[in-house]
DODREN-421691 format. One line per 3 residues: number of its first residue (from 1); their letters; for each residue x, y, z of C-alpha. Coordinates in steps of 0.02 Angstrom, whole numbers. Layout:
<pts>
NUM> A> X/Y/Z ~ ...
</pts>
This chain:
<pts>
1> XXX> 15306/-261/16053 ~ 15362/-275/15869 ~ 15404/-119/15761
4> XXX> 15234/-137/15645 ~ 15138/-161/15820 ~ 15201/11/15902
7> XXX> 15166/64/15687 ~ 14958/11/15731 ~ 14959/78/15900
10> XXX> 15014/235/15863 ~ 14893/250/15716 ~ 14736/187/15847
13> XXX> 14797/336/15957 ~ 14768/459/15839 ~ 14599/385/15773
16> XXX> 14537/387/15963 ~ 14614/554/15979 ~ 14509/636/15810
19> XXX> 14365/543/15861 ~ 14339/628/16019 ~ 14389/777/15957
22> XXX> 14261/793/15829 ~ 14133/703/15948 ~ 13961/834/15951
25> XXX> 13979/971/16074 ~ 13922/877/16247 ~ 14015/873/16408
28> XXX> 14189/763/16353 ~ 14178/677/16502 ~ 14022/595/16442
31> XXX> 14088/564/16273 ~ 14258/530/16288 ~ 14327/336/16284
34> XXX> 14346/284/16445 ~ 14516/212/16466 ~ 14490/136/16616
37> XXX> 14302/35/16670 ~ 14210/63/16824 ~ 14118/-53/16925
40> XXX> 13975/10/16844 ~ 14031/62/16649 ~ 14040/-73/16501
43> XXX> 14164/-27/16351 ~ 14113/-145/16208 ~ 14188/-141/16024
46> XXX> 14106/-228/15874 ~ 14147/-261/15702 ~ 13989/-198/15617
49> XXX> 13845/-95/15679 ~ 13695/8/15589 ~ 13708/143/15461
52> XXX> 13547/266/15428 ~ 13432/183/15543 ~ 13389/117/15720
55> XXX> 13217/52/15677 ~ 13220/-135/15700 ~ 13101/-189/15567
58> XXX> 13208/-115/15438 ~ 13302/-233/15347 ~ 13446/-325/15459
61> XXX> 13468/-163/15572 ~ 13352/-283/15717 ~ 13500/-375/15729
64> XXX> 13610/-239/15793 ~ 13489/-143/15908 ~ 13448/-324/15975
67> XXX> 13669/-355/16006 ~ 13642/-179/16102 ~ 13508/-247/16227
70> XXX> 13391/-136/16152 ~ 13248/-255/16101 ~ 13166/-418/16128
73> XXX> 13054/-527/16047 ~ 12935/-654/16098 ~ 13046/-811/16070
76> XXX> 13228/-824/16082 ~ 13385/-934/16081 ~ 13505/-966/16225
79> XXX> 13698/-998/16200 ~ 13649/-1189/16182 ~ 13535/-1138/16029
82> XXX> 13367/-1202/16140 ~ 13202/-1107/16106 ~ 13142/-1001/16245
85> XXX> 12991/-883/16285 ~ 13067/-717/16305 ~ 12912/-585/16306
88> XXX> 12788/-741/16271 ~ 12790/-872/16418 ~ 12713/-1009/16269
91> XXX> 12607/-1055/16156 ~ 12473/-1163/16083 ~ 12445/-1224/15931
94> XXX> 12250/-1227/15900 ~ 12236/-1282/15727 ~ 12329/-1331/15603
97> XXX> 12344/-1128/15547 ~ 12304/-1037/15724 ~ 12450/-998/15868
100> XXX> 12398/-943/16010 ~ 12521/-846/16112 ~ 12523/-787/16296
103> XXX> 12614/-638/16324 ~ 12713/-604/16488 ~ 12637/-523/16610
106> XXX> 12725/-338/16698 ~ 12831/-295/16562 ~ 12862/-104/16532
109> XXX> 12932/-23/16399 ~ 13082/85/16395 ~ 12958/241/16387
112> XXX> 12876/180/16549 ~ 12702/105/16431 ~ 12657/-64/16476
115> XXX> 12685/-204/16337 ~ 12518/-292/16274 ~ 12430/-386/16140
118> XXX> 12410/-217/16068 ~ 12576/-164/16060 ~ 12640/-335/16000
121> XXX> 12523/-343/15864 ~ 12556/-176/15807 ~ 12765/-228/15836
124> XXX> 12725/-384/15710 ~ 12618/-288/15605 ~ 12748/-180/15533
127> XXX> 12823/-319/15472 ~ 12700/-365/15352 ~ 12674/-199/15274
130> XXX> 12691/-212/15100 ~ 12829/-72/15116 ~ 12934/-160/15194
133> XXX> 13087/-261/15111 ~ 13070/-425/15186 ~ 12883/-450/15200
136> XXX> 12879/-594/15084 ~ 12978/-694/15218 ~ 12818/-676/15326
139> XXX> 12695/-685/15172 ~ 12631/-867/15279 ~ 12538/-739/15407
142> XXX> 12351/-717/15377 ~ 12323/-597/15509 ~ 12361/-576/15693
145> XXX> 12236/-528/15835 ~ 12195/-557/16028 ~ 12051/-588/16139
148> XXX> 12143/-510/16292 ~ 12261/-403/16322 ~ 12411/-555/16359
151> XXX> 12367/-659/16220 ~ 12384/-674/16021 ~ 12318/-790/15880
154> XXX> 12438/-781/15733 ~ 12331/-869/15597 ~ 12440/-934/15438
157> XXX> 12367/-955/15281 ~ 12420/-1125/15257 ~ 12482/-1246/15404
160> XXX> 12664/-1195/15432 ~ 12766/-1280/15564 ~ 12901/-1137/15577
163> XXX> 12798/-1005/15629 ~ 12855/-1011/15812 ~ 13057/-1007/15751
166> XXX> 13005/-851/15627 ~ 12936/-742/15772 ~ 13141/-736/15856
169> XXX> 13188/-643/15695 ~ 13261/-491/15772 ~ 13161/-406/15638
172> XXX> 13000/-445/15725 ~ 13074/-352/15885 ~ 12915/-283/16012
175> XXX> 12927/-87/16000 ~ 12834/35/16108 ~ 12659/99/16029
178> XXX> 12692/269/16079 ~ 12872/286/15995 ~ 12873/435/15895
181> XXX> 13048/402/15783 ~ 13096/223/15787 ~ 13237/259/15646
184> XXX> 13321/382/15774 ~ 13263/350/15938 ~ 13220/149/15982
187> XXX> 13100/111/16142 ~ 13094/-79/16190 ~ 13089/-187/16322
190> XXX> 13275/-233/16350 ~ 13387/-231/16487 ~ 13484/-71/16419
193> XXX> 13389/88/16354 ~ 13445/211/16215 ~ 13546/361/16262
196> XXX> 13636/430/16097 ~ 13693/361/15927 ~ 13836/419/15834
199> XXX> 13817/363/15633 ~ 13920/209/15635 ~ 14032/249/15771
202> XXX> 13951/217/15931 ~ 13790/211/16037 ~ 13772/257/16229
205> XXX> 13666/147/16330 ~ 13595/150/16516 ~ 13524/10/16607
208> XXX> 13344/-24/16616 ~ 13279/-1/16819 ~ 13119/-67/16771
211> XXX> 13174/-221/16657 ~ 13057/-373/16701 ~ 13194/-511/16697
214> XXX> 13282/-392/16819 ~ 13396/-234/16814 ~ 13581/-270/16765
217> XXX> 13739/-231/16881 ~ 13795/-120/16734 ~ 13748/55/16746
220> XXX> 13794/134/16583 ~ 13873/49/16402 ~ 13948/113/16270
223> XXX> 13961/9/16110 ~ 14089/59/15977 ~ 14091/19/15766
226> XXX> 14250/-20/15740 ~ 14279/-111/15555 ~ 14484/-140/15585
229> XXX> 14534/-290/15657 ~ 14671/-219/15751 ~ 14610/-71/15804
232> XXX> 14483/-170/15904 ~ 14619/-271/15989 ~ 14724/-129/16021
235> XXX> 14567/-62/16108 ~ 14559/-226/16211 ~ 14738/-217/16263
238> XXX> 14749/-29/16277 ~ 14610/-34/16413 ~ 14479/77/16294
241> XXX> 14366/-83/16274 ~ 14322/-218/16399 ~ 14245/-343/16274
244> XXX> 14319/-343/16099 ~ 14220/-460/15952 ~ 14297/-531/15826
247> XXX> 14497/-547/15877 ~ 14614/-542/15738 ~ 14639/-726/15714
250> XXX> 14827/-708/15708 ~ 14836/-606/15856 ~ 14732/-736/15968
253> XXX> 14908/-814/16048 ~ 14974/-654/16110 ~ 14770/-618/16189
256> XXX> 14778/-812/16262 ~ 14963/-785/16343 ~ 14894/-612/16428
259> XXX> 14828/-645/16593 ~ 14725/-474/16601 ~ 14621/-569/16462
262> XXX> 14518/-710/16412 ~ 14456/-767/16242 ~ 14287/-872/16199
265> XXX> 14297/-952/16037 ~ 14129/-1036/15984 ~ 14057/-1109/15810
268> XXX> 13928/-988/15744 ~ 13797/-1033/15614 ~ 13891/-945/15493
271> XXX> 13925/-1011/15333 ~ 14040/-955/15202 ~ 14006/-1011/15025
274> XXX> 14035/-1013/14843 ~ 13840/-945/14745 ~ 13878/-1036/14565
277> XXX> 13790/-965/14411 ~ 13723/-1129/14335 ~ 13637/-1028/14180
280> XXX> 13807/-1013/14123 ~ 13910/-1163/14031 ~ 13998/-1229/14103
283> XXX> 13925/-1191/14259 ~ 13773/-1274/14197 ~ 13862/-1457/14201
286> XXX> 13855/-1529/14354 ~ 14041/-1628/14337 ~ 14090/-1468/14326
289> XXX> 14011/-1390/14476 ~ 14094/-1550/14572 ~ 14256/-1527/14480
292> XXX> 14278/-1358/14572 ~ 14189/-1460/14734 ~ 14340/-1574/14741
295> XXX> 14478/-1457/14703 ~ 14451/-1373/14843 ~ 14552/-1405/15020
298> XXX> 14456/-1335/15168 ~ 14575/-1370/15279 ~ 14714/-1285/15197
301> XXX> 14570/-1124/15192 ~ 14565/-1139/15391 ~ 14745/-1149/15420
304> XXX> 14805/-1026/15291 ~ 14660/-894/15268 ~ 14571/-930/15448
307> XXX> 14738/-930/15546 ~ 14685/-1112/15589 ~ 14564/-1048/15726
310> XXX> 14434/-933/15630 ~ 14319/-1086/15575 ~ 14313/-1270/15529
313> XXX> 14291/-1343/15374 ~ 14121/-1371/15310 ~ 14035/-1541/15252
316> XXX> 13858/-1477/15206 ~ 13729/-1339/15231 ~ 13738/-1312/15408
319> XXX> 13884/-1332/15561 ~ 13856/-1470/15696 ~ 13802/-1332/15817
322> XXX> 13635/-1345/15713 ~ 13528/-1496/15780 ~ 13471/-1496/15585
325> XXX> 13641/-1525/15544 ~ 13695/-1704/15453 ~ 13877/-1683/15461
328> XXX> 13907/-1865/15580 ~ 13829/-1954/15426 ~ 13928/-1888/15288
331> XXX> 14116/-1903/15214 ~ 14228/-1781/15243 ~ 14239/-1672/15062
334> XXX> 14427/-1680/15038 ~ 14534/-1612/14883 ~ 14544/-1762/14781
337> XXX> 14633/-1710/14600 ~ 14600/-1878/14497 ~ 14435/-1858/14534
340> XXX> 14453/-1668/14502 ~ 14534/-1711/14330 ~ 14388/-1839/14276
343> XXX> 14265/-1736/14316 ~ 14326/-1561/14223 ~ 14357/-1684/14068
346> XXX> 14192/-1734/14070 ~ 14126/-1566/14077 ~ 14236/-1542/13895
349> XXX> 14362/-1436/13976 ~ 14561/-1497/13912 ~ 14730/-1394/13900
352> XXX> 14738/-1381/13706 ~ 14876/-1250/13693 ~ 14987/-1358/13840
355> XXX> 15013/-1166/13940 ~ 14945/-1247/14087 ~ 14760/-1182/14080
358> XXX> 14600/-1275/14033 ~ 14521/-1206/13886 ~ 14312/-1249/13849
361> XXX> 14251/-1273/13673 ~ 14435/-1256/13617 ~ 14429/-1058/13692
364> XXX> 14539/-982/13838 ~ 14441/-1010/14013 ~ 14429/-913/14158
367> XXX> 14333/-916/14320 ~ 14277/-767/14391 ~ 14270/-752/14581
370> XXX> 14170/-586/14654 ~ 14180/-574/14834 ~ 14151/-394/14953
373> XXX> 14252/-363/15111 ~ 14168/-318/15246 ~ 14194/-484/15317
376> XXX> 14398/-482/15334 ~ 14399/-693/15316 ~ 14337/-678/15131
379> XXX> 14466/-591/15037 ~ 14599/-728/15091 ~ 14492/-866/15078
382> XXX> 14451/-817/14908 ~ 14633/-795/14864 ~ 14687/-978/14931
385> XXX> 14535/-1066/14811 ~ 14602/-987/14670 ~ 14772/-1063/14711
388> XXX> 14689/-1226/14736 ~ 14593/-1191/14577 ~ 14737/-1149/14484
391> XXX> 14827/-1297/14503 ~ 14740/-1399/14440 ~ 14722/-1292/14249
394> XXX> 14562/-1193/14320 ~ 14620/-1013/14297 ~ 14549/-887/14400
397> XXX> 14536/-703/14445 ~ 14463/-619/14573 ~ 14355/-461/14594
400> XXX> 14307/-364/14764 ~ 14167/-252/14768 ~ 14021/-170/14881
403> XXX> 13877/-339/14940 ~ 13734/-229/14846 ~ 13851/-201/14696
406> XXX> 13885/-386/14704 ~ 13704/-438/14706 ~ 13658/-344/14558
409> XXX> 13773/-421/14447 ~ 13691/-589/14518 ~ 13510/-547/14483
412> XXX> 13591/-492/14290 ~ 13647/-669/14306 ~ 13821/-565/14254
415> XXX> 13954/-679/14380 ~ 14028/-848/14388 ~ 14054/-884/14554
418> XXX> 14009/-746/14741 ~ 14085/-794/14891 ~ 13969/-764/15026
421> XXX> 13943/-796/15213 ~ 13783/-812/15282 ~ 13686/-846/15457
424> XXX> 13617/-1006/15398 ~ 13495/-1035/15520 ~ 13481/-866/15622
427> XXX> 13295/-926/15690 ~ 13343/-1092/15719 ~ 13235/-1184/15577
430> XXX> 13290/-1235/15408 ~ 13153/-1153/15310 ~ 13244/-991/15359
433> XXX> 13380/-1047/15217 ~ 13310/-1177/15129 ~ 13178/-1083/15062
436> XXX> 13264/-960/14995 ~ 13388/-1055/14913 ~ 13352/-1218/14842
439> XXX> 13167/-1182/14830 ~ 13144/-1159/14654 ~ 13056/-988/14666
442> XXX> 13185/-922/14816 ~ 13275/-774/14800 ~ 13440/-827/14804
445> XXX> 13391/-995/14687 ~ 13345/-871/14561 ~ 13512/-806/14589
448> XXX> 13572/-980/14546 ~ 13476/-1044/14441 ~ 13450/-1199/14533
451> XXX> 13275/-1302/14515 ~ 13211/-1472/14565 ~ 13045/-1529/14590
454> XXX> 13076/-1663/14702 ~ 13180/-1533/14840 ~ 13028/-1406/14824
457> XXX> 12931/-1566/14896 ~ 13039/-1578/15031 ~ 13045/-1397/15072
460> XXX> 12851/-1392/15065 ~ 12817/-1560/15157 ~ 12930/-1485/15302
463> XXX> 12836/-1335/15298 ~ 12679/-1419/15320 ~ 12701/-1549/15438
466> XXX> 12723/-1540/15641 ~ 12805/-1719/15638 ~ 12960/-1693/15706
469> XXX> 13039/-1853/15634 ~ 12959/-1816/15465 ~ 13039/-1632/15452
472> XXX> 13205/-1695/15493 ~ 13184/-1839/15355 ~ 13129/-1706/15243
475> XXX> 13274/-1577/15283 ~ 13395/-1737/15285 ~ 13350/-1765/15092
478> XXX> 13387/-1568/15044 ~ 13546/-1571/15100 ~ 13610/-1753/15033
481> XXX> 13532/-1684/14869 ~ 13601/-1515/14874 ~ 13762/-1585/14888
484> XXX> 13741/-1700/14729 ~ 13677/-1561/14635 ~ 13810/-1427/14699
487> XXX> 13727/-1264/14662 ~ 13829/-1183/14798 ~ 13997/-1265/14878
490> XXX> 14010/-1253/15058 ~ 14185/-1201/15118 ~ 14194/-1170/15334
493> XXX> 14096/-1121/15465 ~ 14143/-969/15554 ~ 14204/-962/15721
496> XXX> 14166/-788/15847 ~ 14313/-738/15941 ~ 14299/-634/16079
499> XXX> 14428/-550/16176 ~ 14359/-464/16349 ~ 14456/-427/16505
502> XXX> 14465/-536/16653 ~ 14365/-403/16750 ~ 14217/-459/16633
505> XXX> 14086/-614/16684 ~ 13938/-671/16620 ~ 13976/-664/16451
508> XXX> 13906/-782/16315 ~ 13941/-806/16119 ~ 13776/-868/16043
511> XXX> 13792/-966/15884 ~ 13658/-856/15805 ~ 13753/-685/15818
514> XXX> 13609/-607/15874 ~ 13611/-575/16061 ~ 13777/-510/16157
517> XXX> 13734/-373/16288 ~ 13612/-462/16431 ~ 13573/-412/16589
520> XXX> 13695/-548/16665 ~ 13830/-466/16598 ~ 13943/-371/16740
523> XX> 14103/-309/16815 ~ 14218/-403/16970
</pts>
């Protein structure tokens, strides 16, 4: 092991060391990291986790508490991205606005209640309050009631084809009616019930006897927020973690050449992604917004910034993984600098002074990049397209700050350029995205300032019809005309690397980053 190695380890000793220490006064044996697992204790480290609340309809925190094996929802993904009845066992589409859902049967929550209509239309419910922060993404729901106690009718207010794909939102999780403190204490129906939460370091779990899908091998979890990369491998190879997300891509050779471990590495739906502020010149030209299209190399952003493992280079909206995904039919976007230089000329932008740099309107030019870091692959991403930007006269600077502080310079329209990554299609369905940004009226389109009449036809025919063939027409034509119009530049698609010891089976990586602790998880 190499001098800066033994540097890391010792410095993960001593946070493991002060974290226990200052752990709440419980019995240490039940808080302590366990540095060696049981047959029947799971050690699991993640990247990310929630911050003031547990409750699953708030905000994104669903998608957590649904990673912990917390909570379900009526619908679902498996690792091949299929769509599966989870707490529904189908559905039936009535009318052209009315779903009728049949709910499964001897399922129990956490708190020992039984789940029914009741309970899963109050769950949805909650959803739509007008309190809550994303109830415009579910502003298509008329109302939802039963006629038994296993059955629903959702009822939209205008025929919308997604409504099946909406309801495996993590944010429209079934909770128990008789939970008293969802933000503290969460009650679902998942294989693993809530024991204790430490604020953003870790949450105890304990199998479910009494799950309906049936009871996991695993007795007890514990799931630790970990934000350094290395920290969470160290954890992996010191024995304190038996499954470790998101692997330091440069440390993925030494994992691989271990044979204590394994690694899965899998193409998420995870996009990363220049917003550009087109209500700026000369942002507003589209020869410009290609000029910076063409100077970039995505390749060169996988092997340098990515470690050549983290992702692949993106073509369009979505990665192959997606079944809405055109990549076969298109060209490769590759750096191309005469076309790079043709376009930025016809945009007005020329190096008067000869220093090297483009200036626009005969003034000095810079491009502004903001970016936030809580996902380590941005930062050095960012860093290589302003090289590549650079060279050919675009001069560039870059600026790292908090995501909230980030999008409130965009909706000041005060920014040039936000790299971002998104879950493109987390339910599956392109309205998820599409709709909110290339519709004209979408949040993040405002954030743009990108508008055509002719996509907003698209987006609403899709919406609209059940035609299969005729969505995917519909969805085709976005994306070919996003790309012409460039109001965002598509860079790679993420790849999830997971580290977990060879004592671990049953482990999946599921494109949509939404599910990782199942009851088929276990221990050799």
């Amino acid at each position: 092991m190499n001098f800066n190695r033994v540097k890391v380890l010792f410095l993960v000793l001593i946070m493991i060391t002060a974290a226990v220490a200052g752990s709440l006064c419980m019995d240490k044996s039940e808080e302590a990291i366990s540095t060696v697992s049981t047959d029947s204790h799971l050690n699991c480290v993640l990247a990310q986790g929630p911050s003031d609340s547990l409750d699953p309809a708030n905000k994104w925190v669903g998608w957590y508490v649904r990673e912990f094996g917390i909570y379900e929802t009526l619908f679902s993904y498996d690792e091949n991205m299929n769509l599966q009845p989870e707490l529904a066992t189908g559905y039936e589409k009535i009318s052209d606005t009315e779903w009728k859902i049949t709910l499964r049967n001897g399922v129990t929550f956490h708190d020992g209640t039984t789940m029914d209509a009741d309970a899963v239309i109050y769950s949805l419910e909650r959803v739509l309050n007008s309190d809550n922060s994303r109830k415009s993404e579910y502003d298509f729901i008329d109302s939802i009631t039963s006629d038994s106690d296993d059955t629903i009718i959702i009822t939209t207010k205008y025929p919308y084809a997604p409504t099946i794909a909406s309801l495996t939102d993590p944010i429209m999780s079934i909770v128990s009616l008789e939970a008293q403190d969802l933000q503290n204490t969460p009650v679902g129906t998942g294989p693993f019930k809530f024991k204790s939460y430490e604020r953003e370091v870790s949450i105890s779990l304990e199998k479910f006897e009494d799950y309906w899908n049936g009871a996991s091998e695993i007795e007890t979890v514990d799931m630790y927020i970990v934000a350094d990369g290395m920290t969470r491998l160290f954890m992996l190879e010191s024995g304190d973690a038996d499954v470790s997300r998101y692997i330091p891509q440069s440390e993925v050779a030494n994992i691989e050449s271990n044979e204590d471990f394994e690694i899965v590495s899998k193409e998420t739906l995870r996009s990363y992604f220049l917003y550009i502020n087109m209500n700026k010149e000369p942002f507003s030209d589209v020869n410009f917004r290609q000029a910076m299209n063409y100077a970039i190399d995505r390749q060169e952003i996988v092997d340098v910034a990515l470690e050549g493992i983290g992702g692949t280079p993106a073509e369009s909206v979505f990665p192959s993984v997606s079944e809405w995904s055109i990549n076969d039919e298109l060209e490769v976007i590759e750096r191309n600098e005469t076309k790079v230089k043709e376009l930025l000329a016809k945009a007005g932008l020329e190096d008067i002074d000869g220093d090297g740099y483009l200036e626009y309107n005969g003034e000095n030019f810079e491009i502004s990049i903001l970016t936030y870091t809580s996902r380590p692959q941005l930062k050095p991403s960012a860093e290589v397209i302003i090289t590549q930007f650079e060279s050919v006269g675009l001069k560039t600077s870059l600026t790292t700050m908090e995501g909230s502080a980030i999008t409130a310079k965009m909706d000041e329209g005060d920014y040039d350029l936000a790299l971002y990554a998104w879950g493109v299609a987390p339910t599956g369905d392109p309205d998820y995205f599409f709709s909110k940004h290339f519709y004209s009226n979408g949040t993040e389109a405002l954030r743009t300032g990108y508008s055509n009449g002719q996509v907003d036809q698209w987006i609403e025919d899709a919406k609209k019809t059940s035609d299969e063939e005729l969505r995917k027409e519909c969805y085709d034509n976005v994306q070919r005309q996003v790309l012409e119009d460039c109001p965002e530049i598509y860079v790679f698609y993420q790849n999830a690397i997971t580290g977990y010891d060879v004592k671990v089976g049953g482990y999946k990586e599921y494109p949509n980053e939404i599910t990782i602790l199942t009851k088929d998880i276990y221990l050799n």
